[in-house]
C-alpha positions as a Python dict, from the first residue, in 0.01 Angstrom:
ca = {
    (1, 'X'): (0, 0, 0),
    (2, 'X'): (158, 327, -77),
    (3, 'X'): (237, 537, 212),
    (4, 'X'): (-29, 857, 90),
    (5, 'X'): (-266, 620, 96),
    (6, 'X'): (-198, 453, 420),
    (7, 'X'): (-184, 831, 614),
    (8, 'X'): (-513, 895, 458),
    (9, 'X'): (-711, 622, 562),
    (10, 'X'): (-477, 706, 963),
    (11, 'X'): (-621, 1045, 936),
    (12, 'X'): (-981, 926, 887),
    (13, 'X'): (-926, 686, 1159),
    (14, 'X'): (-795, 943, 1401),
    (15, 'X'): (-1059, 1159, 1284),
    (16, 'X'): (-1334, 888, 1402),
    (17, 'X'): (-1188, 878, 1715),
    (18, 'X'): (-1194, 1197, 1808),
    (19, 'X'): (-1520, 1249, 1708),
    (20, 'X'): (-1641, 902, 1914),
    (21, 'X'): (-1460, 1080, 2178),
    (22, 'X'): (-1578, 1454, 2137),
    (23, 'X'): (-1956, 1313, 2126),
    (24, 'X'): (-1935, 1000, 2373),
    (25, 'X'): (-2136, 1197, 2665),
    (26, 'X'): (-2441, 1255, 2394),
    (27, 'X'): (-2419, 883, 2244),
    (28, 'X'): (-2673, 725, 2517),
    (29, 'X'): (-2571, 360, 2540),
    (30, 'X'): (-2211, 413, 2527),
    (31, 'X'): (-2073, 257, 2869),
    (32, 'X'): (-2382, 148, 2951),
    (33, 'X'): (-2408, -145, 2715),
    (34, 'X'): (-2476, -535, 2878),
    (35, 'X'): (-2118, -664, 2985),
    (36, 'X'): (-1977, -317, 3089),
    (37, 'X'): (-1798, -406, 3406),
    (38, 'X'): (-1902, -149, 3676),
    (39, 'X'): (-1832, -214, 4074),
    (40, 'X'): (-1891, 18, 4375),
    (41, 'X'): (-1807, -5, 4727),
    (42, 'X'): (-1776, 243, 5002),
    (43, 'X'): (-1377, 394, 4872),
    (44, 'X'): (-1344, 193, 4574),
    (45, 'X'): (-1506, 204, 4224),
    (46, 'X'): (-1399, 16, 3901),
    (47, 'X'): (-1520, 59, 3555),
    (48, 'X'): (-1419, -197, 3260),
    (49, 'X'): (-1624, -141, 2930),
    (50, 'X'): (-1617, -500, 2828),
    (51, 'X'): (-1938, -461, 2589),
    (52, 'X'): (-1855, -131, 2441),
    (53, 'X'): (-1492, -278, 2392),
    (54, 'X'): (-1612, -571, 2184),
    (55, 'X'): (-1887, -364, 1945),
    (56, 'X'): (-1611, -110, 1925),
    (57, 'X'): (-1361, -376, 1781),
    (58, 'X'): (-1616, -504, 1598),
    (59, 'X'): (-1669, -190, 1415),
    (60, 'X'): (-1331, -119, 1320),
    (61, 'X'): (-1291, -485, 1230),
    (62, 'X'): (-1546, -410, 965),
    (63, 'X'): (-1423, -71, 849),
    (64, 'X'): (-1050, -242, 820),
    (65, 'X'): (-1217, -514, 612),
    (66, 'X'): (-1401, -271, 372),
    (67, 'X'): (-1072, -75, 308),
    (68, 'X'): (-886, -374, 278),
    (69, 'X'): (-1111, -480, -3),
}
């Protein structure tokens, strides 16, 4: 792949990311999708986005897959 093209397609990922991460707070179910890890106790809280992990992989699994074609 010539390296234009591959910087390109790097930009536009970037690009997606920021935005996912610019608009995260107004997507509703993001973080609060079935097998997000959340625990509280009194002095302790963890937070592992297990779900939201997976469907975003899953995305960009696709979008690699359409480019690649």
């Amino acid at each position: 792949m010539p390296p234009g093209k591959t910087l390109i397609i790097l930009g536009l990922i970037l690009v997606a990311a920021g935005l996912l991460l610019h608009f995260s707070g107004r997507i509703p179910f993001l973080g609060r999708l079935p097998g997000d890890i959340h625990i509280e106790k009194e002095n302790f809280s963890f937070y592992f986005p297990l779900g939201s992990c997976l469907l975003f992989s899953l995305v960009l699994s696709l979008l690699f897959w359409l480019f690649k074609r």
